[in-house]
N, C-alpha and C positions, 0 to 999 in steps of 0.2 A: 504494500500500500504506500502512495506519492506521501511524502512529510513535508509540512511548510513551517521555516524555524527564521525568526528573526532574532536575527544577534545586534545586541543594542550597547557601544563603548558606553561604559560608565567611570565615575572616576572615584573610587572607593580608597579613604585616606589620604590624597595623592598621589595614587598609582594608579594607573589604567587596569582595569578587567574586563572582563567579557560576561555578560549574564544571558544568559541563554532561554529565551521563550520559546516552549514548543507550542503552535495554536491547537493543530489540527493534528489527526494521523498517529499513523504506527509505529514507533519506532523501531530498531534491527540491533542487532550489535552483539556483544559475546555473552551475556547471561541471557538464559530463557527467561528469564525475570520481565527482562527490559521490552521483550518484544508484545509482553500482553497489554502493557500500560502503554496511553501517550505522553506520561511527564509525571513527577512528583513537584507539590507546592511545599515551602514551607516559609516561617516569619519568624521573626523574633532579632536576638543581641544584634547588638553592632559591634560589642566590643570583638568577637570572633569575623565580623563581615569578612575582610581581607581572605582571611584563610576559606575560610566554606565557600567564596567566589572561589577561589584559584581551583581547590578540589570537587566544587560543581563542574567546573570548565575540564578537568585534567579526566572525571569519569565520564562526562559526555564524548568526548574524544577517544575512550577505549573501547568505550559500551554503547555509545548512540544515543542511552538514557538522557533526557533535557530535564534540570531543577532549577526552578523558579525559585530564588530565593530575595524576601521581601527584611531590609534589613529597620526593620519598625521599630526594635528598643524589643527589652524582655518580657515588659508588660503584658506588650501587645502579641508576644508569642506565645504568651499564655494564654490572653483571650481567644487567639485565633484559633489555635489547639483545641483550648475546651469547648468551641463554638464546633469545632469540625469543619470550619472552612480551610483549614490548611491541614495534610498528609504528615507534617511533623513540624513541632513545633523548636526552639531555642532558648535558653538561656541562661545570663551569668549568677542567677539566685535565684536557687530550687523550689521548685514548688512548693509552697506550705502543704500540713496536711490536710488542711478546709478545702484546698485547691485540687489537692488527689481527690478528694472525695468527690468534689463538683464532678469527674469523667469516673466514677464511678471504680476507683482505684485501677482503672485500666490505664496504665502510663509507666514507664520506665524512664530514669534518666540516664540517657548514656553521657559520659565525660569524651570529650574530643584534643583539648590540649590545655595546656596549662598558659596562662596569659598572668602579665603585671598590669595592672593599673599606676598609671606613676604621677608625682605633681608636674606639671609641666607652666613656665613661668616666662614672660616677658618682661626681661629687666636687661636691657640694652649696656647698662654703662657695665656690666658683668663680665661682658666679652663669655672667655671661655669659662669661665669660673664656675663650677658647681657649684649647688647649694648643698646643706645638709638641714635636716628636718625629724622633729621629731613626733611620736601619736600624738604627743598635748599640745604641741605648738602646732601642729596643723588640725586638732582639734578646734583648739583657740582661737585661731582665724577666722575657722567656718562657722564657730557662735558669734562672730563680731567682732571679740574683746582683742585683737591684733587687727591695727586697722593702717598701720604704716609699715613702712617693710624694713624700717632701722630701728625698730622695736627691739627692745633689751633683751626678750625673749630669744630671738631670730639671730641677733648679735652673738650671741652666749655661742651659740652653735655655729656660726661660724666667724671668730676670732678677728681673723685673716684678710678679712671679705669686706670692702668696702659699700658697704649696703646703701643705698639711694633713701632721701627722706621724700617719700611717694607715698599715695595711699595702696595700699592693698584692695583690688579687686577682685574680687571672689567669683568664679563660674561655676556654676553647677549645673546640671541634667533637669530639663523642666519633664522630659517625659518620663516614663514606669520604666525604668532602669536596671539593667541586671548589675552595670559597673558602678551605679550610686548603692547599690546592694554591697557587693563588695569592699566597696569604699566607706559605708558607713556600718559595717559588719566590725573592720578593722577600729574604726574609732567606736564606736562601742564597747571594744575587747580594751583600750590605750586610756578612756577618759569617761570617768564616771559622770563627770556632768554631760558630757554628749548622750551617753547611753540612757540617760536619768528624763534628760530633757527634748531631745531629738529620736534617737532609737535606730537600728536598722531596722534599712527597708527599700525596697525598689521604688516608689513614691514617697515625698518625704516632703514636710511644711518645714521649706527650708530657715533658717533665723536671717540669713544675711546672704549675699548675693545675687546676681542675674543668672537667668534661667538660658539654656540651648538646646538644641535637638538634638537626640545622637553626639557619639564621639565625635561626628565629624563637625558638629555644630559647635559643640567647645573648643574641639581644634581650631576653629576660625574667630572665634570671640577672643579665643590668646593672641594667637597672632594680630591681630587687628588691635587690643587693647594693650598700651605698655602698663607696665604695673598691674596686670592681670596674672591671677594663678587658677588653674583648675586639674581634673584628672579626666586621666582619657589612658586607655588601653597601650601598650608602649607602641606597636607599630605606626600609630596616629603623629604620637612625637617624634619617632623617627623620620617616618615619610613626608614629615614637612618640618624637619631641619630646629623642631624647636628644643633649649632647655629641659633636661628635668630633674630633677634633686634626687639626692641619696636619701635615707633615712634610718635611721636610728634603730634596730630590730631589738629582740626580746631578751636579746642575750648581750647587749652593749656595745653590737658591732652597725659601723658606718657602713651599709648598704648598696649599691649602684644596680639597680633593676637591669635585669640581662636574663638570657634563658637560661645559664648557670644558676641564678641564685632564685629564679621562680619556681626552679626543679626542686632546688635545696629545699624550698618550702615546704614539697609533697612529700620528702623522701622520709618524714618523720609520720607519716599515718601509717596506725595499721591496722591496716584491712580487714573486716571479717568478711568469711565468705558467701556469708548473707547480702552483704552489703549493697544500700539499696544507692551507693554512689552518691548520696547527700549531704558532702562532709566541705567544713572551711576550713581551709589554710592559712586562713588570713592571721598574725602575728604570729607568726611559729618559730618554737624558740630550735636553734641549730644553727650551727658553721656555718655562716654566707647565706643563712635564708631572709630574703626578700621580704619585709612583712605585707606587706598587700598585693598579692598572687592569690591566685584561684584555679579550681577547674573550672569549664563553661561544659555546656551539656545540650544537645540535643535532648527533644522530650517525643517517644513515640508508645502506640499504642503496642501494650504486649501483645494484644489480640486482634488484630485486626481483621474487619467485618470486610474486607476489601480484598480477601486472597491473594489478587493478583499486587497491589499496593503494597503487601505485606512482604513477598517475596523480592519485590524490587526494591526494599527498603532494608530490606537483612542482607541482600548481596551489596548493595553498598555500603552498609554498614563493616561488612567483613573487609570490604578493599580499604575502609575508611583506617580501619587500625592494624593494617600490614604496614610493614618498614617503609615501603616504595610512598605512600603518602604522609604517616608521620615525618618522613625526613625533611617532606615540602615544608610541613611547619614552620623548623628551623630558619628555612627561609627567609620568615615572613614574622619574626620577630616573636612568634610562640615557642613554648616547650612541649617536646613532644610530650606523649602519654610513656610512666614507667613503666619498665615492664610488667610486676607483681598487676598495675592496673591494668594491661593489654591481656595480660593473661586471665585476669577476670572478668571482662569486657566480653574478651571472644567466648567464655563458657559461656556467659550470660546468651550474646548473638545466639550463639548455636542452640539453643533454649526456646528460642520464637516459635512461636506458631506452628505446629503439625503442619497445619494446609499451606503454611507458608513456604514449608520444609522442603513438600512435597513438590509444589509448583515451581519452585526456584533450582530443584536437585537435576 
């Protein structure tokens, strides 16, 4: 059967991708999977965007399979998920249990890669200069009570550092957020009055600052704003050349977010082999761990009522956490998935659905 696919440049971070719409038709290609469906949908994080573009693009290219992937925030890949308009959903702060219950505990989270969320900052007269930062001093900020960036606080930490008398401009995520989740998971665990007073949460009634859309949306509120700080995924900082600070982790060591030390993070869970893959990283105490890293997760049904969906969703899934795509990660400014987690991952995979077993075998 004739397929009609429009490929549409997008520019995700700063980097050019490819997102691949299939409208119409059959697809072909090396899994029986792929050939019964015309596409999978899905929504959710931004802070994963980059990567899930590259590896939509990298298995449409082996397989034929076309994934629409709509990079709306975690919120909204929860809503679309529980609503059943999207084949799988995303995101960087796991479903509550009110929220498994909403789809009737038919949901898995699968873990994809390990990401940092990092401060990123516009302070020109710095030049090269790193910052360093600690939970309560970037607690502190985002309550208000740090409202100039030559703050005595800020000073303490770095020494050295010829700090500008600027105000501090605060950005943060106006939309339902998996990396405001993250990010305020971490300050809840650092600062008793954040946790007391604010709380984690993917929507949050922020005390202080302006609001953006997406990583990408804070991405450009920093650069455009001097004396601005906010957080955003590391690839975001990378891929458009800005600042971002070290911090201060659990154990009293200075920091520098890398795939090294977001790994370090993980490398201290241990796993049961129940595990429903619902676990934070965020302040983890160990050699060189990053404290605001995370998994992000893909969210799909264990059961699905869609055979054919099911089968095309578990053979991706398997190519998803072989070596040949984990190593794209690295690429692309994530850490791959450890192995103890790939190896429980693929049990879990292989676990799916009977009829999904079947159809895809």
């Amino acid at each position: 059967m004739s397929q009609h696919v429009w490929a549409k440049r997008l520019w995700v971070a700063g980097i050019p991708v490819a997102m691949l719409i299939a409208a119409s038709g059959c697809t072909s290609g090396d899994t029986g999977s792929a050939a019964t469906v015309s596409g999978l949908t899905g929504a959710g994080a931004t802070f994963p965007s980059p990567i899930y573009t590259r590896w939509f693009d990298e298995y449409n290219r082996a397989t034929g399979l076309q994934i629409n992937y709509q990079s709306i925030g975690s919120g909204g890949g929860i809503r679309q998920f529980t609503a059943g308009t999207v084949d799988f959903g995303a995101t960087d702060g796991p479903m509550k249990d009110e929220e498994i219950a909403a789809v009737g505990g038919n949901v898995l989270h699968i873990p994809t890669v390990i990401g940092a969320v990092v401060l990123t900052y516009n302070l020109p007269s710095l030049g090269d200069t790193r910052l360093t930062l600690d939970g309560q001093t970037i607690a502190d900020m985002y309550l208000g009570r740090i409202t100039r960036w030559n703050d005595r606080r800020i000073a303490a930490l770095n020494p050295a550092v010829g700090l500008p008398d600027a105000e501090v401009v605060l950005v943060h995520r106006s939309d339902g957020s998996g990396t405001s989740f993250i990010f305020t998971d971490y300050l809840s665990k650092v600062s008793p009055d954040w946790r007391n007073q604010v709380g984690a949460g993917k929507s949050l009634q922020w005390p202080a600052g302006i609001g953006a859309k997406g990583n990408e949306g804070v991405t450009q509120q920093v650069k455009q704003l001097e004396g601005s700080i906010g957080y955003v995924e590391l690839i975001y900082a990378l891929s458009n050349r800005l600042a971002y600070a070290a911090v201060l982790n659990k154990s009293g060591q200075v920091v520098v977010p890398s795939l090294a030390s977001a790994s370090a993070a993980a490398a201290g869970v241990d796993w049961a082999a129940d595990t429903d893959f619902r676990v934070s990283i965020t302040d983890a105490r160990g050699p060189g761990a990053y404290p605001i890293a995370s998994f992000t997760w893909l969210l799909i049904k264990q059961d699905n009522p869609d055979p054919a969906k099911g089968a095309a969703i578990k053979k991706y899934l398997e190519w998803m956490v072989s070596p040949a795509a984990q190593n794209i990660a690295s690429e692309l400014g994530y850490a791959p998935l450890p192995a103890p987690v790939v190896e429980l991952v693929s049990q879990r995979i292989a676990g799916l659905g009977a009829a999904a077993s079947a159809i895809g075998g």
